[in-house]
C-alpha positions as CSV (number, residue, x, y, z in Angstrom):
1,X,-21.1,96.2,-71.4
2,X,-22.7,93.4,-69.5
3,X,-21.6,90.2,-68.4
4,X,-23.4,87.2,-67.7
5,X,-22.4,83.4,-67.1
6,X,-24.3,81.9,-70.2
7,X,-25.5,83.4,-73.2
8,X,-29.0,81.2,-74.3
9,X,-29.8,82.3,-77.9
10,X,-32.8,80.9,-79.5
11,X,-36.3,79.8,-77.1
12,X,-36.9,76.6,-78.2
13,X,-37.4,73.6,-75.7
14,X,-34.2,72.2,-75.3
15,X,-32.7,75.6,-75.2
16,X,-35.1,76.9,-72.0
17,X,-34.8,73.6,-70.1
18,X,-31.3,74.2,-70.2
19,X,-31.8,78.2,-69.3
20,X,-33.9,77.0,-66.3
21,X,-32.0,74.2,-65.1
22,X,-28.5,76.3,-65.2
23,X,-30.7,79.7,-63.7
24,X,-31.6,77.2,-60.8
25,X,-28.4,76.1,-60.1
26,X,-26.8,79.7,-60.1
27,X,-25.7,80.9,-63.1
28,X,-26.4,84.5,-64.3
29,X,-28.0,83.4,-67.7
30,X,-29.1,85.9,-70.7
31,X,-31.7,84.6,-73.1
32,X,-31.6,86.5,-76.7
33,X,-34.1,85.4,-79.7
34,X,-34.4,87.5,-82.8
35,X,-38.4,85.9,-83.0
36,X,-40.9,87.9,-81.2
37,X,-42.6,84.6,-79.9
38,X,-41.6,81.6,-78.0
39,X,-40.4,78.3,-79.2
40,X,-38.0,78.8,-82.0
41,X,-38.5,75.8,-85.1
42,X,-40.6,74.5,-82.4
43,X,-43.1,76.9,-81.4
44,X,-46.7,76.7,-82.0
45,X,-48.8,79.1,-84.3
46,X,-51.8,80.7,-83.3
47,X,-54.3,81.8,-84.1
48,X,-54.9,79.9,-87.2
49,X,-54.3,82.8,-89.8
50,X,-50.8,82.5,-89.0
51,X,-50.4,79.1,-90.2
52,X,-52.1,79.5,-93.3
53,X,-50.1,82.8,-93.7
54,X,-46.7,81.2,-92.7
55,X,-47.1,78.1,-95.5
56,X,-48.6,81.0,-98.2
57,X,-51.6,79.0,-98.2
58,X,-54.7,80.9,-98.8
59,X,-57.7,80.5,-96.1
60,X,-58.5,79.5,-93.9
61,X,-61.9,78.3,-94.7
62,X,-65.2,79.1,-92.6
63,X,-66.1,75.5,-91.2
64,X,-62.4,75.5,-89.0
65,X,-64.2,78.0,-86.5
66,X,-62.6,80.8,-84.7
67,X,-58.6,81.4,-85.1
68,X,-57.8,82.0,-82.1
69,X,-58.9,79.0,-80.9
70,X,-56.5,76.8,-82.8
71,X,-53.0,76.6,-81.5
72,X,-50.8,74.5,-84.0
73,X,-47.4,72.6,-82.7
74,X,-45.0,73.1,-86.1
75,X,-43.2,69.5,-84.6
76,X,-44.8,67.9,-82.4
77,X,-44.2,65.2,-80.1
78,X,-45.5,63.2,-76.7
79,X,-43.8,62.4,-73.8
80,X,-43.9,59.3,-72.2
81,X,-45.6,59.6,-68.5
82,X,-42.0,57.9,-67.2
83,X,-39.8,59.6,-69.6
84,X,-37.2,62.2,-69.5
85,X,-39.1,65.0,-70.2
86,X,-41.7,64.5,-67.1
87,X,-38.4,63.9,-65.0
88,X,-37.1,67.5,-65.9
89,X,-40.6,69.0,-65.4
90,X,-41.2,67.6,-62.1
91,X,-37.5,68.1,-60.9
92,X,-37.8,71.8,-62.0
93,X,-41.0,71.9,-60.3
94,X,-42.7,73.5,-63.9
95,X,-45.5,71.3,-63.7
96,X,-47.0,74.0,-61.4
97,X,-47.7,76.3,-65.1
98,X,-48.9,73.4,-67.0
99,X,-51.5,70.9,-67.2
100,X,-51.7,67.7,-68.9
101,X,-54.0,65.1,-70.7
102,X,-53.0,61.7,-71.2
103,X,-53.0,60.6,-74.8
104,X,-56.3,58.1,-75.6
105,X,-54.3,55.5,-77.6
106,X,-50.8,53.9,-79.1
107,X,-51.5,51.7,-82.4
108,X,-49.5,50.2,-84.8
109,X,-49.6,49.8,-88.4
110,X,-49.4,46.4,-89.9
111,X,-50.9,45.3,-93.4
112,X,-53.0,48.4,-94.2
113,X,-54.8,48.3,-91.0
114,X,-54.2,50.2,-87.6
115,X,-54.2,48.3,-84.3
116,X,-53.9,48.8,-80.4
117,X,-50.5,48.4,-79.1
118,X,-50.6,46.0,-76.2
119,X,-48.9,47.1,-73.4
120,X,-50.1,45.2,-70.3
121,X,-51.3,42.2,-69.6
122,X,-55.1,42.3,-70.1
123,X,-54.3,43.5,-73.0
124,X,-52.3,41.0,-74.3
125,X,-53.9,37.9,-73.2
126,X,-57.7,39.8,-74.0
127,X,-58.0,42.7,-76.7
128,X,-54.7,42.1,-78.8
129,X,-55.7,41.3,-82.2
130,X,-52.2,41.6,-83.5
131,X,-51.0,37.7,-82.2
132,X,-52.6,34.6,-82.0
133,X,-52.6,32.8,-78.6
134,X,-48.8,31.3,-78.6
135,X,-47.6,34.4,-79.7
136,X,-49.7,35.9,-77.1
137,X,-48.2,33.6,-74.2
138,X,-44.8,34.2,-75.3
139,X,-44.8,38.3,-75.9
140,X,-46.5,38.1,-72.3
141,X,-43.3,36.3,-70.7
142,X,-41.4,38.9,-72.3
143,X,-43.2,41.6,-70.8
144,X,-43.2,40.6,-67.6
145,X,-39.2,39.7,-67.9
146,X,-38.0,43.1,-68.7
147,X,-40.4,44.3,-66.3
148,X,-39.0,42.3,-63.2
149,X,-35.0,42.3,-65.3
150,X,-32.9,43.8,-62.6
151,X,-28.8,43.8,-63.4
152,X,-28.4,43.9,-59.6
153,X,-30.6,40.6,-59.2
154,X,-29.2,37.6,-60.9
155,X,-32.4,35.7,-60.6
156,X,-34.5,37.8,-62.5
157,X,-31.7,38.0,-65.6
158,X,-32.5,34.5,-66.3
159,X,-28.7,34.3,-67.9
160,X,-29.4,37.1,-70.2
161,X,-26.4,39.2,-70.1
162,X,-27.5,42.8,-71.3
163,X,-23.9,43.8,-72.6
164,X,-23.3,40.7,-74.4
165,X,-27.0,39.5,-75.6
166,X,-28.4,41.1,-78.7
167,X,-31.7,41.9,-79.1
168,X,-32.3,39.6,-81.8
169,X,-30.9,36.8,-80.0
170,X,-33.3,38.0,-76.6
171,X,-36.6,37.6,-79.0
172,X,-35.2,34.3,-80.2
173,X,-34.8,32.9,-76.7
174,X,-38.5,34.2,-76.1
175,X,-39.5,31.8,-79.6
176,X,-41.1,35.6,-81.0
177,X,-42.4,35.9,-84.7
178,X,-40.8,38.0,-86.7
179,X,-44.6,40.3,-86.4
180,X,-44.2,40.4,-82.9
181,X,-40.5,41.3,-83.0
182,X,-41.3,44.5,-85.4
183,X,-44.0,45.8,-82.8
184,X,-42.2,45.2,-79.6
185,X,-39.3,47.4,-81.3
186,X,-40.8,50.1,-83.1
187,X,-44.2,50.7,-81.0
188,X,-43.1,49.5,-77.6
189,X,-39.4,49.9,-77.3
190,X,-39.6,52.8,-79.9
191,X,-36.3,52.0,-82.0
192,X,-36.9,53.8,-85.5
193,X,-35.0,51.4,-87.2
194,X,-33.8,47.7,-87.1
195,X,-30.2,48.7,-85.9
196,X,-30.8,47.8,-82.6
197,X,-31.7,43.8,-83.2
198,X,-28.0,43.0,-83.3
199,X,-27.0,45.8,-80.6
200,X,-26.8,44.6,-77.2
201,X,-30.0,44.0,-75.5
202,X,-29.9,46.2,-72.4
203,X,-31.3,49.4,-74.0
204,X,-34.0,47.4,-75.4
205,X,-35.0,45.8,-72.4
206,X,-34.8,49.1,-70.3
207,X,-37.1,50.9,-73.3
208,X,-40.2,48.0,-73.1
209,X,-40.1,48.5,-69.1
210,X,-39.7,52.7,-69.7
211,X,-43.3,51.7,-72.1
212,X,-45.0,49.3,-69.8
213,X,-44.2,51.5,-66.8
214,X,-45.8,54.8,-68.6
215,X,-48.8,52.9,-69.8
216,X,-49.4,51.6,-66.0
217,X,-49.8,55.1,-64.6
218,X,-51.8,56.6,-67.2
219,X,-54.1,53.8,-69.1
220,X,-55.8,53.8,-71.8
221,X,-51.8,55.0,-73.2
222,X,-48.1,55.8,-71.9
223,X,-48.2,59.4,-73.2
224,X,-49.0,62.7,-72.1
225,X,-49.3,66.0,-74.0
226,X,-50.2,69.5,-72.7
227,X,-53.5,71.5,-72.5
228,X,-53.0,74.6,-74.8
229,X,-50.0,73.0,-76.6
230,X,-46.5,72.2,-76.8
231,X,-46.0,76.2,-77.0
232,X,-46.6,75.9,-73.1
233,X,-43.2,74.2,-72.4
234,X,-40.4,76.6,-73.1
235,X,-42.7,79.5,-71.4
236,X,-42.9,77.3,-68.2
237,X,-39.0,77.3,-68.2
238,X,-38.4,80.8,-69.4
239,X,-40.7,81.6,-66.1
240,X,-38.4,78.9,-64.0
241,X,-35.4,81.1,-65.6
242,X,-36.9,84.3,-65.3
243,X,-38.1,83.1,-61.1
244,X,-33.8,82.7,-60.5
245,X,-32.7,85.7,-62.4
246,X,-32.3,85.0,-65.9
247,X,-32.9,88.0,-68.6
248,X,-35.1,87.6,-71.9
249,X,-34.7,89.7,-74.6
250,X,-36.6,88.3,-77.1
251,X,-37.6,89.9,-81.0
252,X,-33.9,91.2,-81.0
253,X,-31.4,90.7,-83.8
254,X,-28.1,88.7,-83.2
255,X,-25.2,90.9,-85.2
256,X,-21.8,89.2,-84.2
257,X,-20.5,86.1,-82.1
258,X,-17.0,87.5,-80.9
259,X,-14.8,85.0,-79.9
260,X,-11.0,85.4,-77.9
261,X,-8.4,82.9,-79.1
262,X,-10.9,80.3,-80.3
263,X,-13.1,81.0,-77.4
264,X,-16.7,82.7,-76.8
265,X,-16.1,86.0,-75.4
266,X,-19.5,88.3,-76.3
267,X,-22.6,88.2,-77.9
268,X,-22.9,91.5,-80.1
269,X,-27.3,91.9,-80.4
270,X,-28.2,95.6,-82.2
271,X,-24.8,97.5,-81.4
272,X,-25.1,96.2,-77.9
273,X,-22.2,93.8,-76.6
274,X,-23.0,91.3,-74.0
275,X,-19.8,89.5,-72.3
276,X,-20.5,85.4,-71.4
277,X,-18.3,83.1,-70.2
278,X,-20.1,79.7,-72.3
279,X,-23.0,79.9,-75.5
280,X,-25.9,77.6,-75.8
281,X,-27.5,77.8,-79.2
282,X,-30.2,76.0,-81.6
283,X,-28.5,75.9,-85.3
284,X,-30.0,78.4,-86.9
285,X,-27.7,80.8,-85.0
286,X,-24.3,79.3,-86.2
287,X,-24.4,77.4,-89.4
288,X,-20.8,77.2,-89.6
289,X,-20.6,74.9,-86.9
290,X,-23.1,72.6,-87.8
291,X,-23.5,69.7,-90.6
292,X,-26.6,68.3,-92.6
293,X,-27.2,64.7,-91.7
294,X,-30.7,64.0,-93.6
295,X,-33.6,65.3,-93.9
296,X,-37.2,65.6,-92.4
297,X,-40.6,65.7,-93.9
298,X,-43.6,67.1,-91.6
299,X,-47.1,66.9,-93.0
300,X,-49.5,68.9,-90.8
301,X,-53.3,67.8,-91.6
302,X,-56.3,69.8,-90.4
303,X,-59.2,67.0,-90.4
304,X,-62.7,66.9,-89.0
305,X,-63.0,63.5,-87.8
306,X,-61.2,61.2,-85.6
307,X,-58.5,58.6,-87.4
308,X,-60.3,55.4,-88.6
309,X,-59.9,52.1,-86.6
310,X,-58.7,54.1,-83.4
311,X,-62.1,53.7,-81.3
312,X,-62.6,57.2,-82.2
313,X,-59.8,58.6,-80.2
314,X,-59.5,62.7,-79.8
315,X,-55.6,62.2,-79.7
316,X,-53.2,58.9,-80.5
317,X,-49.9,57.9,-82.0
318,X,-49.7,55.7,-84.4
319,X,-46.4,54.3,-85.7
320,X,-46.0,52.3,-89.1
321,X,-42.7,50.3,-89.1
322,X,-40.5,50.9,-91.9
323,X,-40.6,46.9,-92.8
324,X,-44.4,47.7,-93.7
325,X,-43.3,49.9,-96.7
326,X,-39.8,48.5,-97.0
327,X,-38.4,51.2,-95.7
328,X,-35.3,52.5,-93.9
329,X,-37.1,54.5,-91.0
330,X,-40.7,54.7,-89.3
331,X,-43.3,56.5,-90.3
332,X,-44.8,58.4,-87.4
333,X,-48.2,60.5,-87.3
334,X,-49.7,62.2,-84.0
335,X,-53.2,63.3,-83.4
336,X,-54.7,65.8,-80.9
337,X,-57.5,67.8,-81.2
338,X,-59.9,70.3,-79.3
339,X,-60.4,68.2,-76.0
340,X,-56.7,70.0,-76.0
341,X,-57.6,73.5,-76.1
342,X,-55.7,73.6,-79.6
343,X,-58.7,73.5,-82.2
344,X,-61.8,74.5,-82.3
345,X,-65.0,72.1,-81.8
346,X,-65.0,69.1,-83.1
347,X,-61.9,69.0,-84.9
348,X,-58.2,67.8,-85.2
349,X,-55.0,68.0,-85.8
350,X,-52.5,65.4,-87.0
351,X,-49.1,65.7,-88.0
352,X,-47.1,62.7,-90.3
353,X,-43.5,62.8,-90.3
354,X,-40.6,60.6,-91.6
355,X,-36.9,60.9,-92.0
356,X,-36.7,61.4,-95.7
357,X,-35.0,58.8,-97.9
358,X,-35.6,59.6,-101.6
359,X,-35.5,63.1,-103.8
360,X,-39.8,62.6,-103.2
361,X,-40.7,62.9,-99.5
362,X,-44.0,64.0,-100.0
363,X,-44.8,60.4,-101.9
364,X,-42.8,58.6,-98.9
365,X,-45.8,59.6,-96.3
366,X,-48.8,58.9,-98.7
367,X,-49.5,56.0,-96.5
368,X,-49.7,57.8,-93.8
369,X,-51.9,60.6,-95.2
370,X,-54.1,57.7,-96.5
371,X,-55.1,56.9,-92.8
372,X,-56.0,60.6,-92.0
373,X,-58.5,61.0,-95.5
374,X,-60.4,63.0,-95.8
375,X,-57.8,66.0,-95.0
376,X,-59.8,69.8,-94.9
377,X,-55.9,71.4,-95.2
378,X,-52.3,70.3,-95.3
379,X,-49.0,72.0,-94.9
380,X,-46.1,70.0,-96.1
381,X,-42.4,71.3,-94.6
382,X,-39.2,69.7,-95.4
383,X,-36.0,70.6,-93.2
384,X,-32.6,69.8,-92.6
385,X,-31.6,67.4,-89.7
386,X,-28.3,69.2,-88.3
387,X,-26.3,68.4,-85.7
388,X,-22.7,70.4,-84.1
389,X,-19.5,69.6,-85.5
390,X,-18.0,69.7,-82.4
391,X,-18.3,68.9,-78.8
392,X,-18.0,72.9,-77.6
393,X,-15.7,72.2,-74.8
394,X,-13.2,74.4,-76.5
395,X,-14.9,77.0,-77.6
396,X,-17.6,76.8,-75.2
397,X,-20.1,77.2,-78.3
398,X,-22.8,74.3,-77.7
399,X,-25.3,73.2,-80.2
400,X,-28.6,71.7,-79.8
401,X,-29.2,69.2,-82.4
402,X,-32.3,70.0,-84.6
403,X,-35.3,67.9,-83.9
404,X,-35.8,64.5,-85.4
405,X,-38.9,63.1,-87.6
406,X,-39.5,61.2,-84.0
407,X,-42.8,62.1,-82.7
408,X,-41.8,61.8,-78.6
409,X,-39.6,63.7,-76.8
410,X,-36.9,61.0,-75.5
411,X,-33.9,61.6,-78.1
412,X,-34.5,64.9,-77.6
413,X,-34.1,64.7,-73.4
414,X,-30.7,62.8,-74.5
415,X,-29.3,65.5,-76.0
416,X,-30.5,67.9,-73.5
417,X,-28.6,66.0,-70.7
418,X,-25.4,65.0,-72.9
419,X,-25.2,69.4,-73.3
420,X,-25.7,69.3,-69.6
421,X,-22.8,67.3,-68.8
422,X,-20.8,68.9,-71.3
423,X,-21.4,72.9,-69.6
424,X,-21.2,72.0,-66.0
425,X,-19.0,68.8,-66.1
426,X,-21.6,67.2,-64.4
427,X,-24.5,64.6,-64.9
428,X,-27.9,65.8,-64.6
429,X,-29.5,63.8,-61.9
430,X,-33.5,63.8,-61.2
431,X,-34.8,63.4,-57.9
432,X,-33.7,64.1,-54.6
433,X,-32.3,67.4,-53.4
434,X,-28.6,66.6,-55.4
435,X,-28.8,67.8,-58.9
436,X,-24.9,67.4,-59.7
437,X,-24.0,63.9,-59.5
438,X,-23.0,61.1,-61.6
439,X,-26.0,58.6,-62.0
440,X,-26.4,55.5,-63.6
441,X,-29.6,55.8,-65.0
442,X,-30.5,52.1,-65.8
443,X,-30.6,51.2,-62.4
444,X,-33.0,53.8,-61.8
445,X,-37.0,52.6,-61.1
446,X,-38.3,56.2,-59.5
447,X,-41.3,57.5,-61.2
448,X,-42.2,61.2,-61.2
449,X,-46.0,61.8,-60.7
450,X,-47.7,64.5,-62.7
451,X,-51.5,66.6,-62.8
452,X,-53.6,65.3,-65.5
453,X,-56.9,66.3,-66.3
């Protein structure tokens, strides 16, 4: 019998940033995944056999190069150079096992045609071709109003109570057009649906000046993605576990949770029992304590060539608003490619994905897959979204929510923090030598350097 603090099973993202984080602050943590590799649903597949062999799709063809030198994210996302996610890794320090590249562009969908999302100045008043020159000079004193918009500074609110103002009524004060509304809130601000127009303006505000602020420390785009892969992350903070004493057991089957009086008491893993004190999981562990709450397509597309209209761009994001295709939810697609070290020579990889709304996903990203043509190979996966049915404090069972169709990483770093504060009883807080105190994040302007390439 052993006994350990926490009991991590599953390697995924979310479920080693919160090993690390918990290792670093003292906890005697045990990691247990019944896969051989690292990254659970989110783990990337090399060499390139594999993913042919995982979808039972025969190949993979001569002209895609060696195997080995393709590594192939099963969901992948960017993170914004401001964002969560570079918060955790510099606060963890785990940026010393990775490096980065900064993604080459941000575009928008709109009327068949991809274009540049402006994001600074120049670019609004020079290259935009998505306004004409009013629209322009408006969007512009937008920009730089959530950029200066301070809660503690009256003068720069300009009467625009955050709590109180809605969105829709903020772009209305600002005279915007309804085509300059949908791109500020789906490619800039990053809302994946129009909920948030007549939600209170604050978040909105605080996610244009998260965009603008990215996008100034890493032109010609505000995201970054890692060399090798998204497989790189959770190994960087199994190692930060691993550095503080955590265990790893990994390729090992889970038997039995055994619980005392409603309450996590052992893991049982191949006869073995292993006594814990709290459980962090991914889904896939527990289905009985999780619900479906929609669904997710993922089209993963082997191509050749760069994306059309993206000034030939080795990796980019491009978002088509759900108003384009009168739709509920955005259409999202990601491209990277062998400037990466994740294909070979001269080719790419981009991934479509959408929160599925009718009994035909496939059919729902054909617009997407219409801007990646011609497409060498494609591997379609449909998955649950799930989420806990309970908060864990209780049994001291908590759940990671399964990734969304959302191709960057900031819901994700939400839930990551909200299971934070629900273990310890404590806020996460980045930066500075305190990791345990309450923080009001939206009065926070730090920024968190980190090595590009």
């Amino acid at each position: 019998m052993e006994e350990y603090d926490i009991i991590v099973l599953g390697t995924g993202l979310k479920e080693c940033i919160l090993s690390g984080l918990l290792s670093q602050s003292g906890k005697k943590v045990l990691h247990i995944d019944n896969n051989p590799y690292y990254g659970g649903e989110s783990a990337s597949i090399s060499p390139l056999e594999e993913l042919f062999k995982k979808f039972k799709v025969p190949g993979p063809a001569k002209s895609m190069g060696r195997g080995k030198e393709w590594s192939i994210d099963l969901i992948p996302k960017f993170f914004l150079a401001n964002g969560e996610l570079v918060k955790v890794l510099v606060h963890t320090d785990v940026t010393r096992y990775l490096d980065f590249k900064v993604v080459e562009g941000s575009y928008v969908y709109k009327a068949g045609k991809v274009h540049k999302v402006p994001g600074t100045e120049e670019d609004v008043m020079h290259s935009s071709d998505l306004m004409g020159m009013f629209d322009k000079r408006r969007f512009r004193k937008l920009l730089l109003f959530a950029l200066n918009f301070d809660v503690r500074n009256p003068r720069t609110c300009q009467d625009v109570d955050p709590k109180k103002m809605t969105t829709r009524d903020l772009f209305s004060r600002f005279d915007l057009g309804g085509d300059v509304m949908e791109f500020t809130g789906h490619a800039i601000a990053l809302h994946s649906s129009e909920s948030y127009l007549d939600q209170p303006c604050g978040e909105t505000i605080r996610r244009i000046r998260l965009y603008s602020e990215s996008l100034s420390r890493h032109n010609p785009s505000p995201y970054l993605y890692p060399v090798y892969g998204l497989g790189e992350l959770p190994q960087g903070f199994a190692r930060l576990s691993a550095e503080y004493g955590g265990t790893f057991l990994l390729n090992r089957t889970v038997d039995e949770i055994v619980m005392d009086n409603g309450k996590v008491k052992a893991v049982k893993s191949e006869g073995k029992l292993f006594h814990c004190k709290q459980l962090i999981c991914d889904p896939s562990y527990v289905p009985n304590r999780v619900r479906k709450v929609g669904r997710v397509i993922r089209v993963i597309c082997l191509l050749n060539h760069p994306v059309k209209n993206t000034h030939e761009a080795h990796s980019c994001q491009i978002i088509i608003p759900q108003t384009q295709l009168n739709r509920k939810s955005d259409i999202y697609i990601s491209l990277v490619s062998h400037v990466h070290n994740v294909a070979s020579d001269g080719m790419y990889i981009a991934t479509v994905s959408t929160t599925a709304e009718t009994s035909d996903p496939e059919k729902e990203v054909q617009p997407g897959l219409e801007l990646l043509k011609p497409i060498m190979q494609k591997f379609v996966s449909i998955s649950h979204m799930l989420v806990p049915n309970e908060d864990g404090k209780k049994s001291q069972i908590f759940v990671s929510r399964s990734y969304d169709a959302i191709n960057h990483f900031e819901a994700e770093c939400e839930d990551i923090k909200d299971m934070y504060q629900r273990i310890t009883g404590a806020a996460l807080r980045f930066g500075g030598s305190q990791r345990h105190q309450s923080h009001n994040s939206d009065d926070d302007r730090e920024t968190f350097n980190i090595r590009t390439k």
